[in-house]
C-alpha positions in Angstrom: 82.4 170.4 213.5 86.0 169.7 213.0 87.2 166.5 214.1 90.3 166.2 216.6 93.4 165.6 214.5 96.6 163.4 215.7 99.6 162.5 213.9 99.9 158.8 214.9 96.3 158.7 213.4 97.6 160.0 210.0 98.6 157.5 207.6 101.9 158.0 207.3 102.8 156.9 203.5 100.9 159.9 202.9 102.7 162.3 205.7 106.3 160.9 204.3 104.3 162.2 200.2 103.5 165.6 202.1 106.8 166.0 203.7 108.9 165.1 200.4 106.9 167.9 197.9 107.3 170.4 200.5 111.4 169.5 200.8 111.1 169.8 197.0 109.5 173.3 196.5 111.8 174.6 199.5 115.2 173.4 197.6 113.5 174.6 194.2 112.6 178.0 195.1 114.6 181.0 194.6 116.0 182.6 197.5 113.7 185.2 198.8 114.3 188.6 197.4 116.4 191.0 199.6 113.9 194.1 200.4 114.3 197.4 198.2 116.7 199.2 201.0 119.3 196.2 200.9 119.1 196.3 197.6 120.0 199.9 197.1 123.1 199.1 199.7 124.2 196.5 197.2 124.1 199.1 194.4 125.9 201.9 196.1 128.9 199.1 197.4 129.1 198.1 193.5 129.6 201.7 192.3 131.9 202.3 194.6 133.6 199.5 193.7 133.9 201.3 190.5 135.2 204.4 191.5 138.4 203.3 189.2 136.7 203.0 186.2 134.3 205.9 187.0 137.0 208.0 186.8 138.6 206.6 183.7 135.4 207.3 181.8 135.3 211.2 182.5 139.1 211.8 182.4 139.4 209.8 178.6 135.8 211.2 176.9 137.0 214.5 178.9 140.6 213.8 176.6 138.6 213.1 173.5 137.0 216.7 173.1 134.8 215.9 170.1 132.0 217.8 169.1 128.6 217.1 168.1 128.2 214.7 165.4 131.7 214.2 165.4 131.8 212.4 168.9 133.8 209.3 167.2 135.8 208.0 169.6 133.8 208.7 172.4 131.1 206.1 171.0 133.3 203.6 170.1 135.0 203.6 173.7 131.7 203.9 175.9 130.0 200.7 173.4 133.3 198.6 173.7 132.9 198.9 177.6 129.5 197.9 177.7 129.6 195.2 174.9 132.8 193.2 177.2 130.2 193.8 180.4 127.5 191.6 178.3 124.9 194.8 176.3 124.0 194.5 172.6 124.8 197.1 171.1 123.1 199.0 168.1 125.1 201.3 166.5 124.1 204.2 163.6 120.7 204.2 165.0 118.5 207.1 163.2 120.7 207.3 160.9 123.4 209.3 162.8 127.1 207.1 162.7 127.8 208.5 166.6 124.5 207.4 167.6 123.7 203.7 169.2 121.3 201.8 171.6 122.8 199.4 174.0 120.9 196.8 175.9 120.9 194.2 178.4 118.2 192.4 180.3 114.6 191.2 179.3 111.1 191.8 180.0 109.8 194.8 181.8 110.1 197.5 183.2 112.1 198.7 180.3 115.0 201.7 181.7 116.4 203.9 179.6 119.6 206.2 180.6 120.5 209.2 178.0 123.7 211.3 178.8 125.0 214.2 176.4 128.6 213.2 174.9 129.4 216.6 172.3 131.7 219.4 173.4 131.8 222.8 172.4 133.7 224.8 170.0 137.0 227.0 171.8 136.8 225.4 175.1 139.9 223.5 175.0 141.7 223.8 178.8 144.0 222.0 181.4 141.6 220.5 183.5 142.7 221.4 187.8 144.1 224.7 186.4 142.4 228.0 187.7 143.2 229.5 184.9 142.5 229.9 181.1 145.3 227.4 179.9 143.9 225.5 176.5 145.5 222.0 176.0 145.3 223.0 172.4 145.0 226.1 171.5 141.8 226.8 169.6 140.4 223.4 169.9 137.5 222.4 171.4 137.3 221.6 174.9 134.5 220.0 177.5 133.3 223.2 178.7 129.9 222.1 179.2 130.6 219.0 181.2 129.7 216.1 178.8 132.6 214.1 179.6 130.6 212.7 182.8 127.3 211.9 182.2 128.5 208.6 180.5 130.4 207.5 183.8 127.5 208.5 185.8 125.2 206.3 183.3 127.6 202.9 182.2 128.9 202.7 185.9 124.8 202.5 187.3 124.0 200.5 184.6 126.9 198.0 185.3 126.4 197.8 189.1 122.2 197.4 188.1 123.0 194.3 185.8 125.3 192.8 188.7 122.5 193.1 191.3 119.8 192.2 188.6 120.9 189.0 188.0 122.1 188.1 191.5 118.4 188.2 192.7 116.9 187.5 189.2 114.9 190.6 188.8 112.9 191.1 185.8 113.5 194.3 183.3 115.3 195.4 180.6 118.3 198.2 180.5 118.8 200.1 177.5 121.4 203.2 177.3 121.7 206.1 174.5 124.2 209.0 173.7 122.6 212.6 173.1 124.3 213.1 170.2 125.0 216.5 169.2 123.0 217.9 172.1 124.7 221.6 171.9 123.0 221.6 168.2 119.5 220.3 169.6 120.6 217.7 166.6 119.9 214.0 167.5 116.3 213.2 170.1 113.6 214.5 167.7 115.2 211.8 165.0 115.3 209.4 168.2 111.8 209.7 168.6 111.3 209.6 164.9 112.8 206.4 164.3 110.9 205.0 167.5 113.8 204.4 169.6 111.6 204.8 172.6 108.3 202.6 171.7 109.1 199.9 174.2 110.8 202.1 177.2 109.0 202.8 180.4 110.4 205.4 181.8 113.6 207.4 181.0 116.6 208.4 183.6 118.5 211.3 181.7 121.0 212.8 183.8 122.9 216.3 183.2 126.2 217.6 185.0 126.0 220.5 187.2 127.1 222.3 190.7 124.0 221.3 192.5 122.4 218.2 193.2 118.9 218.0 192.3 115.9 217.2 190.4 112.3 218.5 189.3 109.5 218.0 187.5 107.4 220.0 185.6 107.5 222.2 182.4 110.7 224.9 182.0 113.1 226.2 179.7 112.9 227.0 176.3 111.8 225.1 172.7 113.0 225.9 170.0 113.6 225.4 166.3 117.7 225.5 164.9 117.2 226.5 161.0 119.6 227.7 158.7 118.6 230.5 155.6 121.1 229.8 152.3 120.7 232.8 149.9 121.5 232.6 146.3 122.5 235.5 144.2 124.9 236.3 141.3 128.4 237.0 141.4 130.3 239.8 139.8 133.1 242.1 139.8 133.1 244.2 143.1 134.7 247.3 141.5 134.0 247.0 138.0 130.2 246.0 137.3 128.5 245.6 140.5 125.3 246.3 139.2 125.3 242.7 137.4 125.6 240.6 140.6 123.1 239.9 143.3 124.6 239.8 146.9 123.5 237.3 148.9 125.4 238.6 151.8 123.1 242.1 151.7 120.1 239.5 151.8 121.5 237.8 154.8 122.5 241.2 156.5 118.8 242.1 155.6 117.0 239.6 157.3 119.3 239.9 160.4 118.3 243.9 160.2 114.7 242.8 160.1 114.8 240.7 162.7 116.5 243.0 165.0 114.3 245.5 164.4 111.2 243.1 165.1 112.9 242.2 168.5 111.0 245.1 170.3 107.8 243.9 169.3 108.2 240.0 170.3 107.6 238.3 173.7 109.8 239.2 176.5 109.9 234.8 176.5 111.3 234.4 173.3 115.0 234.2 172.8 116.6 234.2 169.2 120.4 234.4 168.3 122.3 234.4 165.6 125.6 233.8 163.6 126.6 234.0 159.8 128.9 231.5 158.8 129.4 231.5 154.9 129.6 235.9 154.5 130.7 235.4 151.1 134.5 234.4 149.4 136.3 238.0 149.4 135.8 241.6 149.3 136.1 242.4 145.5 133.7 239.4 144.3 130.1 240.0 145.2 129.3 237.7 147.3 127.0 234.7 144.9 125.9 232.2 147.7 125.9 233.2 151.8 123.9 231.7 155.0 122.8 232.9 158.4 121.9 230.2 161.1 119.2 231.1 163.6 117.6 229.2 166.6 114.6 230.6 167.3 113.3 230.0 171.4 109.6 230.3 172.9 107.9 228.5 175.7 105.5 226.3 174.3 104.8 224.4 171.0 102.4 227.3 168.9 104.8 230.3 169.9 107.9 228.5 169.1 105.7 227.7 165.6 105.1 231.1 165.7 108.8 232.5 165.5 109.5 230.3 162.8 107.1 230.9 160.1 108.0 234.7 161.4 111.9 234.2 160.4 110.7 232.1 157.4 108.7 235.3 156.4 111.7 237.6 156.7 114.4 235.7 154.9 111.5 235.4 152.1 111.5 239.2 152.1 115.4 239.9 152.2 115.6 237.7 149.2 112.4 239.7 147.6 114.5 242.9 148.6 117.8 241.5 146.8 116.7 239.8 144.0 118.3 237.0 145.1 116.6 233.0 146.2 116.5 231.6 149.6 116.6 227.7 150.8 116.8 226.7 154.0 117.3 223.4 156.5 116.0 222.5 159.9 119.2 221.1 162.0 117.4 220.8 165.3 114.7 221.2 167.4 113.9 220.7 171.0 110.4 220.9 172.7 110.4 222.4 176.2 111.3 219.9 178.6 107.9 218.4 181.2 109.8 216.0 183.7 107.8 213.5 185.5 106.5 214.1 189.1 106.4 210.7 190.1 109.6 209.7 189.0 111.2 213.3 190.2 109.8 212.4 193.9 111.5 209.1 194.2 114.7 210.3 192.5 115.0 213.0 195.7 114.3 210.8 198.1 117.5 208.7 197.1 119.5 211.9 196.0 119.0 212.5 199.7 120.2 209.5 201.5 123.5 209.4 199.3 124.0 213.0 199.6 126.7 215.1 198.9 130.5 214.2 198.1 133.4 215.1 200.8 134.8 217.6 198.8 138.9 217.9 200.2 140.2 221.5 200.4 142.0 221.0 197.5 138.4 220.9 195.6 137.3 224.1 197.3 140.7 225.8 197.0 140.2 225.3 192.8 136.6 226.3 192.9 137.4 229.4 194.8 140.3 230.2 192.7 138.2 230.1 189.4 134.9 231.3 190.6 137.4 234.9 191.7 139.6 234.6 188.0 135.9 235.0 185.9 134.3 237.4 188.9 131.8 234.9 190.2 130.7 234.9 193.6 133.2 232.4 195.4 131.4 230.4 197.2 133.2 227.6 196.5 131.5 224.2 196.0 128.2 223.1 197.3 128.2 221.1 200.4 124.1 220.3 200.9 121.9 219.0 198.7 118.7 220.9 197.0 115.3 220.7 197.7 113.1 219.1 194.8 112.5 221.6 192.6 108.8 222.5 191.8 107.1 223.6 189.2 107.0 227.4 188.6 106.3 230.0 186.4 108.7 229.4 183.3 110.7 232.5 182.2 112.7 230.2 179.6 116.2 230.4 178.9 118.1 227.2 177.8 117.1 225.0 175.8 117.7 220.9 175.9 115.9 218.2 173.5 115.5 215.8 176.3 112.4 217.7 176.0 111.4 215.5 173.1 111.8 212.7 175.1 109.9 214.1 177.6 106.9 214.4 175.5 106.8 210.9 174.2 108.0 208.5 177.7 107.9 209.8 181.5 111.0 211.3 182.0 113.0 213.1 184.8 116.7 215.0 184.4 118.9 214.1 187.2 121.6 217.2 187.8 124.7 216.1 189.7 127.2 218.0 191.1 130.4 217.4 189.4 131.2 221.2 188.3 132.1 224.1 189.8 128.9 226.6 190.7 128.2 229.8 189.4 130.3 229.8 186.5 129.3 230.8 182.9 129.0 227.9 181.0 129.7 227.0 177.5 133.5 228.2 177.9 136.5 227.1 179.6 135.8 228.1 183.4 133.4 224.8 183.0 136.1 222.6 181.6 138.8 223.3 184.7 136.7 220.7 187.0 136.0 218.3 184.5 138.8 215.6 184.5 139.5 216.1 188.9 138.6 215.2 191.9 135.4 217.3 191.8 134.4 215.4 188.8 135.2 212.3 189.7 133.3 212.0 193.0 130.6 214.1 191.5 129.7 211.3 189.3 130.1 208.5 191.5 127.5 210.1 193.8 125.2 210.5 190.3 125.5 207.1 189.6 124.3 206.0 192.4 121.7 208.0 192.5 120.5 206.6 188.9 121.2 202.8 190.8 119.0 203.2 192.7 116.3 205.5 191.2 116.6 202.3 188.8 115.6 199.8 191.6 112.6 201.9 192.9 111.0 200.8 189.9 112.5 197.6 188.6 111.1 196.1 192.1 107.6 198.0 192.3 105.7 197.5 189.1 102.6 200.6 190.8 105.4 203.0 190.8 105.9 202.8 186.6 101.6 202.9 186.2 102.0 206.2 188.7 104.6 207.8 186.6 102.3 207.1 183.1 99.5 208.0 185.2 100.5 211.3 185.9 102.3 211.5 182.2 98.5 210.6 180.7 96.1 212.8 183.2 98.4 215.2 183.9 101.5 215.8 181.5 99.7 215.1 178.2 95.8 215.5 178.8 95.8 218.3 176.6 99.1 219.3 174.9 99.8 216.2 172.4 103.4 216.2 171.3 103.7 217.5 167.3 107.6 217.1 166.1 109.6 220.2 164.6 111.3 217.6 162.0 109.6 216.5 159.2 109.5 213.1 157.4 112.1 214.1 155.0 114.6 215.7 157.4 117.8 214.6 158.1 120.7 215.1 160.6 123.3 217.6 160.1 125.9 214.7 160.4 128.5 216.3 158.4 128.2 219.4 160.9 131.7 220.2 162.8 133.7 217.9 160.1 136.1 219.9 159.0 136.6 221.3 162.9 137.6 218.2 164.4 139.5 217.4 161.2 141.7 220.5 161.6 142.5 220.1 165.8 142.6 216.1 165.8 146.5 215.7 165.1 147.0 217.8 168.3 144.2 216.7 170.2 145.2 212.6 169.4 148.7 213.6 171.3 146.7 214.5 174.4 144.6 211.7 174.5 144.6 210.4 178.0 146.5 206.9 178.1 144.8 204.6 181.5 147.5 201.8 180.9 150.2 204.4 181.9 148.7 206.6 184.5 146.2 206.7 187.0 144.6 209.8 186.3 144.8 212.5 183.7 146.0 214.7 185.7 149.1 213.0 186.6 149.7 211.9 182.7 149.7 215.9 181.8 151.9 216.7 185.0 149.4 219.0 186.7 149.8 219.7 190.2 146.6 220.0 191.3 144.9 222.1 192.0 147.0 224.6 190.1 146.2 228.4 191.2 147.1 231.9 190.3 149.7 233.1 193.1 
């Protein structure tokens, strides 16, 4: 039985011991963690705080137009941001000069953040101008959206470190460039060289006209390979007979393969160009390539279409008399996204929802949505629904699907372009240094805040995600790289392209210092409609 206690019984030496350790533990703890929702207010009041720089990022990489493996000044500008905000930056990872890893923090969960930064060939255009109007004519232009994914990713990551070491939570940040993404050239040689070993989970994020996510498998594979036939040159007119065209070998194999269409998968997709055809008409043509990417749905098929093209250019050169080499650029697997991961990235893609889009927004949408005969339903004013697995028909292809095979991974889309556009051509570079883009990417990166804090601050919700990548994702299909030991980047691709446009691109690069937006530096009125 207990005894009856009283204070004035208690000696009090010992009360005064008692009352000075608990003083001491009470001024030496840390202040007790804010819960997860405040939190997430902090983050979203920090980007927002950011909206200046936000928009600096996508109007000067949107300026910079530089395609894959070329993307230059782009790298050096996004590192030099995050190296003055405290990250250690790796640069030339993998062996590709564009390519770096930049981190901050310690211990775990470790984050990752991948963005594209490449453009695309001919896409040059006035950004707010409904029109087709090329800043340079010829030059390549942001007409997949690239320019924003970097704002959306250095502007969560900043606001993240802030908060992280306010209330001395525990993980590590690391951010990455997808290099060359439009030549599926860089995340197979990421995974090679291990740069995702340590990582937890990876945020990638993509632009778009929607606001969404998903999990599950989709898209395409594929494997990018180019065919270099060897013949013998000659005189055109006078002895043809001597030379060996390597051009008639290319033109064979494409004849081939055209022919073999009919009796592929209605899945597979497989394209095409030729870009050496030989010197001139009257010199048979000695040395000549065709590049091919061959897309399937799943790891054997993919396999399948490329010991199939391997086959053909064999026989074209059999046919010719001539020899054949060839070189893996790229590769992507299809992408899996992570369900876990995918259901807490809706939730907050709900409660920050959708910009305000002003009718200025809507009126350019509208107007370029009518000028390439899309429906014109302007810009998107609700969120999606999460997206769900279904039955995959294929169609692009992305190697964040790499990625996705090797770490749990989800793709946020965010709506900073204009919907139901083409793609890959200058309607999808009008958006790209506005308004639209601007706020588009604010609302992503606070989306990937706070996505972020959901599992810096709940240690089950990273074991769920690997989980579901380990019983689920992986139980059966094991991850088998396209690349080989001895392949290397195409980092001399698109040289000589950016070498050719960069004294007219340098005089449109955007200038912060001087004006506020890009826009107002190139003395658009915006938006700027056909009347």
């Amino acid at each position: 039985m207990m005894a009856n206690f009283c204070i004035e019984e208690f000696p009090m030496r010992r009360l005064s011991s008692i009352l000075a350790v608990i003083l001491f533990f009470t001024a030496t703890s840390p202040a007790q963690q804010p819960d997860l929702n405040q939190l997430k207010r902090e983050a979203v009041s920090e980007v927002d705080s950011m909206q200046a720089l936000t928009q600096q990022m996508v109007d000067e990489i949107f300026s910079y137009a530089e395609l894959g493996f070329q993307e230059h000044n782009t790298s050096r500008y996004v590192t030099g941001i995050l190296e003055k905000n405290g990250f250690v930056v790796q640069r030339g990872v993998a062996s590709i000069p564009t390519a770096w890893v930049a981190t901050w923090g310690s211990g775990k969960p470790v984050i990752a953040f991948i963005t594209d930064i490449d453009d695309i060939p001919q896409a040059s255009q006035k950004p707010g101008v409904a029109y087709h109007d090329p800043l340079v004519p010829g030059a390549p232009g942001h007409g997949e959206g690239h320019n924003s994914g970097q704002a959306v990713n250095v502007t969560a990551a900043l606001s993240l470190k802030k908060i992280m070491q306010q209330h001395h939570l525990a993980g590590t940040l690391k951010l990455l460039p997808g290099v060359a993404e439009e030549l599926l050239g860089a995340k197979a040689f990421y995974i090679r060289e291990g740069l995702f070993r340590d990582v937890d989970l990876v945020l990638g994020c993509h632009v778009s006209g929607s606001f969404v996510t998903s999990y599950g498998e989709g898209n395409t594979g594929l494997v990018s390979v180019q065919y270099f036939f060897h013949g013998k040159a000659a005189h055109a007119a006078v002895a043809p007979w001597e030379g060996r065209s390597a051009l008639d070998a290319v033109e064979l194999m494409d004849v081939g393969w055209n022919f073999r269409r009919e009796h592929l998968r209605l899945e597979q997709r497989s394209h095409y160009v030729i870009p050496n055809g030989g010197d001139q008409p009257n010199v048979v043509p000695s040395e000549a390539s065709v590049w091919y990417y061959f897309r399937e749905l799943d790891y054997p098929h993919i396999k399948d279409l490329y010991e199939l093209g391997n086959k053909m250019a064999q026989a074209a050169s059999m046919m010719t008399d001539t020899s054949v080499t060839q070189r893996l650029v790229g590769s992507a697997w299809p992408r899996h996204f992570n369900k876990v991961i995918a259901e807490v990235e809706h939730r907050n893609i709900e409660a920050v929802g959708m910009p305000e889009w002003a009718e200025a927004d809507q009126i350019l949408a509208r107007a370029v949505q009518k000028e390439v005969g899309a429906k014109e339903t302007g810009l998107k004013t609700k969120v999606e629904e999460l997206r769900l697995p279904r039955e995959n028909m294929g169609g692009q292809s992305d190697d964040i699907g790499d990625i996705s095979w090797n770490v749990p991974t989800v793709y946020l889309l965010y709506p900073a372009n204009i919907p139901n556009l083409p793609g890959h051509s200058w309607p999808s570079a009008v958006a790209m240094a506005t308004p639209i883009a601007h706020k588009g990417s604010t609302a992503g990166a606070k989306v990937q805040a706070m996505t972020a804090l959901d599992f810096l601050t709940t240690p089950a919700l990273v074991e769920q995600a690997w989980t579901y990548f380990r019983d689920v994702q992986t139980k059966e299909i094991k991850y088998t790289p396209f690349i080989g030991p001895n392949d290397k980047p195409a980092i001399e691709f698109n040289r000589d392209k950016m070498e050719k446009f960069l004294p007219e691109l340098q005089k449109t690069y955007y200038d912060p210092t001087r004006y506020k937006t890009y826009l107002q530096q190139l003395g658009i009125q915006y938006p700027t409609v056909k009347k």
